[in-house]
N, C-alpha and C positions, 0 to 999 in steps of 0.2 A: 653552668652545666658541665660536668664532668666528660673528661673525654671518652670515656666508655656510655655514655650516655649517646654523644653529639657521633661516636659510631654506629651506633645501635640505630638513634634516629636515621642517619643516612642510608643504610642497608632497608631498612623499612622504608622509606621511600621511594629507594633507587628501586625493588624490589615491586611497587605498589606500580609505579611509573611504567614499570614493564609490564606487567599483566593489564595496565590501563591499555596498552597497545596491542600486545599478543592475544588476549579474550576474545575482543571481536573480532580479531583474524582469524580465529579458531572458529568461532561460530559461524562464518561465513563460510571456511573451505569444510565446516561438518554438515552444512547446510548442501550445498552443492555436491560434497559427495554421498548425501541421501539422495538428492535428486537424481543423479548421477548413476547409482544402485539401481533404483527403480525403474530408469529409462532402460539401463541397460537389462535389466531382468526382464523388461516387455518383448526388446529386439533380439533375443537369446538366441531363438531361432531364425531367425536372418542372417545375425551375428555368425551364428552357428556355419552356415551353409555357405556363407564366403571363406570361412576359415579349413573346411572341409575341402570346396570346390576349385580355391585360387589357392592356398595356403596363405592366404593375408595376415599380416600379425593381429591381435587383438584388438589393440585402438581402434586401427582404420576398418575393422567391422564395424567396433562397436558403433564409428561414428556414421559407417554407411546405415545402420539402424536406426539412430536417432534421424536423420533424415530421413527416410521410410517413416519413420512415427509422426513426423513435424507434416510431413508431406500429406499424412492421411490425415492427421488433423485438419491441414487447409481444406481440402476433398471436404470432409467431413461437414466443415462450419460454412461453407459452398453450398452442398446438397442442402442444409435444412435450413438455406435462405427462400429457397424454393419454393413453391406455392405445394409441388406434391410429397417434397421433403419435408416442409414442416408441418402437414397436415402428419404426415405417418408417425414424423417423432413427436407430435403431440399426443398421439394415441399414444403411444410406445411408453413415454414419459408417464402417463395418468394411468394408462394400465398396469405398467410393470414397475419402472423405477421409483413412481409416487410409493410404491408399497415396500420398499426397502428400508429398514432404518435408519432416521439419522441422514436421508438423501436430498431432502429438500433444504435441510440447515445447510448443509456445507453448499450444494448447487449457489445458497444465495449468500454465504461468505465471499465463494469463486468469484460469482457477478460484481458483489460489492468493491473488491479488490481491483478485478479487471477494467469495472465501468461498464461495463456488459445490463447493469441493472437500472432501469430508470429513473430508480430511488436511489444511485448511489450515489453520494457528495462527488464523488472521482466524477464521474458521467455528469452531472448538473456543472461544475468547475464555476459557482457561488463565491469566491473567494469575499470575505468581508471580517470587519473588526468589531469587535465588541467591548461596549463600556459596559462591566459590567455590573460596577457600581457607582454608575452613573456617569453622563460628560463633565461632570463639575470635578471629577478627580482622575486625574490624569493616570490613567490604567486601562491596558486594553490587549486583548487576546488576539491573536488570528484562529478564523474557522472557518468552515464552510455552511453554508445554508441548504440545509436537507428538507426543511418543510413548512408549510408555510398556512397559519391556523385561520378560519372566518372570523374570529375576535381579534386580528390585526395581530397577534404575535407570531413569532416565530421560534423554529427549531434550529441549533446548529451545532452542528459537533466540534469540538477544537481538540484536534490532535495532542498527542504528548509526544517530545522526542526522545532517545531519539528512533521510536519505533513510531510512525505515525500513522500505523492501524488501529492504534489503542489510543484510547482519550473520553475526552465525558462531553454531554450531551444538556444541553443549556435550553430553556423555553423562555425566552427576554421578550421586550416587547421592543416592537422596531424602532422607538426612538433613539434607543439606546445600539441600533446596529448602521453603520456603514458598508454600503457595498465598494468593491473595491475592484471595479472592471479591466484594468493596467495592470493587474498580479494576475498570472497564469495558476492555474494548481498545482504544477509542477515546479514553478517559482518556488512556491509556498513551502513545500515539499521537501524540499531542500535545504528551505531554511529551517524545516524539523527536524529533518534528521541532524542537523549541523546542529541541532538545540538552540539556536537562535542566530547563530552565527551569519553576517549579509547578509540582518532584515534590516542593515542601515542603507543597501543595495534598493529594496523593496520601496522606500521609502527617503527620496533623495532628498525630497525637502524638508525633512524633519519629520516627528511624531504628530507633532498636534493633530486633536481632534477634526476630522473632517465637517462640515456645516452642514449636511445634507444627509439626514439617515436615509437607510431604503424605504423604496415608494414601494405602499400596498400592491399588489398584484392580483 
């Protein structure tokens, strides 16, 4: 290789290397400063009125704001724990918000994410492995167990890293699944986003297949 070549290569590298680091920094501070926009365009007027009333610099409105916002959220998830809070916001919900477009998809993204929904892998924290081309060859996924069918199979989602809201969805039957009660989901979790990085953590005494798939329920 030619030294103009063995330059070239090294700049394309060095070049590659850096954007493998600064990309997801970038998404993450573009990420937060959407959230960021939008908090603060809810508290504007809060914001507003400390800045008018005390002369407080910007920040420290914005941030008396977002605590106003965080605060009435708590209030809020309080009140419609309530026997006459959740009778109202079920009305409210089936009368008004059910008929918005598009309201019920995202409501049960929200749940899925938070665990807030009783179907969601997050909320169940099923953690288990699957062969899923069989024990007799040594290959196996982590996932969660989301559902569980009267013909003895089941559902389970396995994450992709290193975004672990995205992944695909498997119907095996349980011979081929292990539960894995000793991994937390947030274990799990972490070794997704890490793209597999400390599942030798997960898993101290080695891979091999466990002896015991899960018992029908």
């Amino acid at each position: 290789m030619s030294s103009g070549r063995r330059a070239m290569s090294f700049i394309r590298k060095s070049l590659v290397g850096g954007l493998v680091i600064l990309l997801p920094l970038a998404v993450i501070g573009f990420f937060f400063r959407w959230i960021y926009g939008i908090v603060t365009d809810i508290t504007s007027p809060v914001a507003t009125l400390f800045i008018r009333s005390w002369g407080w610099p910007q920040y420290a409105a914005d941030l008396i704001g977002i605590v106003v916002l965080v605060t009435f959220c708590f209030l809020l998830g309080n009140l419609v724990t309530t026997r006459l809070g959740g009778w109202l916001w079920q009305r409210t919900e089936d009368g008004v918000m059910a008929r918005l477009p598009g309201y019920r998809a995202v409501r049960e993204v929200v749940a899925q994410l938070l665990g807030n929904s009783e179907d969601s892998p997050f909320a169940r924290g099923e953690v288990a492995r699957i062969w899923l081309y069989g024990r007799d060859i040594d290959v196996s996924v982590l996932g969660l167990i989301t559902s569980r069918f009267s013909d003895g199979n089941v559902s389970v989602f396995v994450p992709t890293g290193p975004n672990p809201t995205t992944g695909f969805i498997y119907i095996v039957s349980m011979s081929v699944v292990t539960l894995c009660p000793d991994i937390k989901v947030e274990q799990m979790m972490k070794v997704v986003v890490a793209c597999g990085a400390g599942s030798n953590r997960l898993f101290p005494g080695g891979t091999a297949p466990a002896a015991a798939p899960v018992e029908e329920r």
